[in-house]
Z-matrix of the N, CA and C atoms (Angstrom, degrees):
N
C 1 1.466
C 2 1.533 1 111.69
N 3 1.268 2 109.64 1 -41.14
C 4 1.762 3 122.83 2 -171.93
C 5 1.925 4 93.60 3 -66.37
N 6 0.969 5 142.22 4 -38.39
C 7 1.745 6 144.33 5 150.07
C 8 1.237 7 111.64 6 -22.07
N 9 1.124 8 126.93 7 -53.34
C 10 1.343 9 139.10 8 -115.69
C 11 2.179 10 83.73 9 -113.28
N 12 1.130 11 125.28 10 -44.02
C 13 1.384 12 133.40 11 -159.66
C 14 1.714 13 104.69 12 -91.74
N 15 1.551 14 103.66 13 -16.13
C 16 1.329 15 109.26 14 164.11
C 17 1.885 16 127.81 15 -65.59
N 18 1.128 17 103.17 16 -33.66
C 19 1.363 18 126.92 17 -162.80
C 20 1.534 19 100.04 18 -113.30
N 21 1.364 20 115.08 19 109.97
C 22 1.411 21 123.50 20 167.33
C 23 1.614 22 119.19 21 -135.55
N 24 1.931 23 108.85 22 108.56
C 25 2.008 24 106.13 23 -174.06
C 26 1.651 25 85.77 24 -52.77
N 27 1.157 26 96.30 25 142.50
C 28 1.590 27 126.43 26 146.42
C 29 1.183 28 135.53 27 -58.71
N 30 1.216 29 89.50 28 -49.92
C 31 1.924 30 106.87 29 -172.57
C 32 1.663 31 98.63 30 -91.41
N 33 1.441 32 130.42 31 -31.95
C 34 1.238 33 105.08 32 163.46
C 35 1.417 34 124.25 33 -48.73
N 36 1.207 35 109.04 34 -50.92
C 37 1.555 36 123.09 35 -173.35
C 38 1.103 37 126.23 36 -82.29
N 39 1.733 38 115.09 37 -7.11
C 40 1.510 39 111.05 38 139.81
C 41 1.400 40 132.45 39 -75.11
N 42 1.373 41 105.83 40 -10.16
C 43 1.465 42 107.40 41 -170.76
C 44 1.560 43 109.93 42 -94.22
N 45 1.723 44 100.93 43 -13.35
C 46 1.652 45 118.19 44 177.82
C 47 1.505 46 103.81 45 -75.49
N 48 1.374 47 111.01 46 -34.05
C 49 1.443 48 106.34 47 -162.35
C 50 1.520 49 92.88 48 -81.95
N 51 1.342 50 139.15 49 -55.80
C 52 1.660 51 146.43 50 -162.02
C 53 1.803 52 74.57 51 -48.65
N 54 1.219 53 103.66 52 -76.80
C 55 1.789 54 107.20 53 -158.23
C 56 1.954 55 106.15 54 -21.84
N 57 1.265 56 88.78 55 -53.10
C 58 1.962 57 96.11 56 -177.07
C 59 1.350 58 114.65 57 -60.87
N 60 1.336 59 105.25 58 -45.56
C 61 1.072 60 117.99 59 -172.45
C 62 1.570 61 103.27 60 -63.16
N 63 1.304 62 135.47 61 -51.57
C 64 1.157 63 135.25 62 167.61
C 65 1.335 64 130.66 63 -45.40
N 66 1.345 65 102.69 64 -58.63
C 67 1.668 66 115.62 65 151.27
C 68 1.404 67 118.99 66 -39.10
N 69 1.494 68 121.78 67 -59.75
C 70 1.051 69 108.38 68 175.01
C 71 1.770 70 126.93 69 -49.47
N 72 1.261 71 108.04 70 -43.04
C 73 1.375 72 108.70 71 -151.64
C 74 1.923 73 89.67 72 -86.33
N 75 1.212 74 119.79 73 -24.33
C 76 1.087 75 103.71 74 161.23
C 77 2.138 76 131.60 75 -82.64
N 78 1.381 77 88.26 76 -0.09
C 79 1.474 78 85.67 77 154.75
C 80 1.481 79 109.56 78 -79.21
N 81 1.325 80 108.08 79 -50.65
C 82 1.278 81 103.85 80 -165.49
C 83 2.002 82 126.18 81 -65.90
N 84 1.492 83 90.16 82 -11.59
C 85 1.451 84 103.75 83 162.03
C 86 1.561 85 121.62 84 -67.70
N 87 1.282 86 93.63 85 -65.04
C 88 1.894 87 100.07 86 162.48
C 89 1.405 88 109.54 87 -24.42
N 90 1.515 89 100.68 88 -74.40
C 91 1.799 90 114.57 89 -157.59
C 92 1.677 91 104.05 90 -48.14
N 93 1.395 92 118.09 91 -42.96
C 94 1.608 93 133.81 92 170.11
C 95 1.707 94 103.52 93 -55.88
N 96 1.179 95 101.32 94 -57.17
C 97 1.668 96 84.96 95 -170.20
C 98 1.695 97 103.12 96 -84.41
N 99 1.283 98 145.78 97 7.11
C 100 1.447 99 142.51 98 161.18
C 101 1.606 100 79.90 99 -79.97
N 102 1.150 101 149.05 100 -81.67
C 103 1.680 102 134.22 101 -117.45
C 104 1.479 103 79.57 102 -71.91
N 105 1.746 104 109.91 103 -55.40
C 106 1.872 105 103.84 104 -163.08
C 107 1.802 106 104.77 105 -49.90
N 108 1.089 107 111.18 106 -40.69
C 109 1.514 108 110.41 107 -175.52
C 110 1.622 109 116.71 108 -56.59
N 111 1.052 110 107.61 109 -24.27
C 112 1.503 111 135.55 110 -159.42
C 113 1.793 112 103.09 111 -85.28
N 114 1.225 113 101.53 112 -43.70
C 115 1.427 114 135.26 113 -169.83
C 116 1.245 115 111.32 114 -74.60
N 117 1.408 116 110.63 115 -72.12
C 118 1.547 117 124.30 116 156.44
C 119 1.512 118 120.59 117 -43.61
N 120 1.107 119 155.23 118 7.12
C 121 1.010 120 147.59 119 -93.35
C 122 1.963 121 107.19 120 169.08
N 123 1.382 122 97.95 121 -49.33
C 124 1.295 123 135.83 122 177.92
C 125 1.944 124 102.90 123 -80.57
N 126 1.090 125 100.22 124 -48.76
C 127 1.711 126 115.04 125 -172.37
C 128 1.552 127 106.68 126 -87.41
N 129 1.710 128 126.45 127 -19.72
C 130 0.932 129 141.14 128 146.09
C 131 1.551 130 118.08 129 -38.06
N 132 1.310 131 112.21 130 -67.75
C 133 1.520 132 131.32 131 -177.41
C 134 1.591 133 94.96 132 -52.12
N 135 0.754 134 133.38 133 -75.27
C 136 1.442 135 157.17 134 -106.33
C 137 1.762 136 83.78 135 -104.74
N 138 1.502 137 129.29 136 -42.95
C 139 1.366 138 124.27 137 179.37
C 140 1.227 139 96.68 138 -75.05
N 141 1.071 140 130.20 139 -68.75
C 142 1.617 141 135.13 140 160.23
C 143 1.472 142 120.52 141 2.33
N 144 1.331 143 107.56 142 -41.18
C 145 1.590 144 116.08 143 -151.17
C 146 1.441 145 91.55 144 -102.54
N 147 1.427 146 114.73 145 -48.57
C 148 1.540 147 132.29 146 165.35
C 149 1.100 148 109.56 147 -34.55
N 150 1.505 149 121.24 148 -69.37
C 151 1.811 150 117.92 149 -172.94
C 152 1.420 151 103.13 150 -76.05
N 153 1.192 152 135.52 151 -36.52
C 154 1.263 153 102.51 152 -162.99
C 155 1.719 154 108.36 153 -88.15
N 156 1.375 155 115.88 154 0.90
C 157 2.140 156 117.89 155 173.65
C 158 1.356 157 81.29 156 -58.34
N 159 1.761 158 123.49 157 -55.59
C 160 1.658 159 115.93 158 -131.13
C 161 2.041 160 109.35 159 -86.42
């Protein structure tokens, strides 16, 4: 096992990290465009509700 912790590919584990890294930032795109959608959506109602009292 003590062999084994010496020796680490590089390029696998750069290509692991881009992968996450990609993943990540496209979760975090999603999660941004659900709240904005969410948001928009919310301000929708709410003009809605506005014009049609007046």
């Amino acid at each position: 096992m003590s062999h084994r912790t010496h020796r680490r590919p590089p390029k696998r584990r750069r290509a692991r990290h881009r992968l996450v890294e990609g993943l990540g930032q496209a979760a975090l795109y999603a999660a941004s465009a659900t709240l904005v959608g969410g948001l928009v959506h919310k301000l929708l109602r709410l003009v809605h509700i506005s014009v049609s009292s007046c």
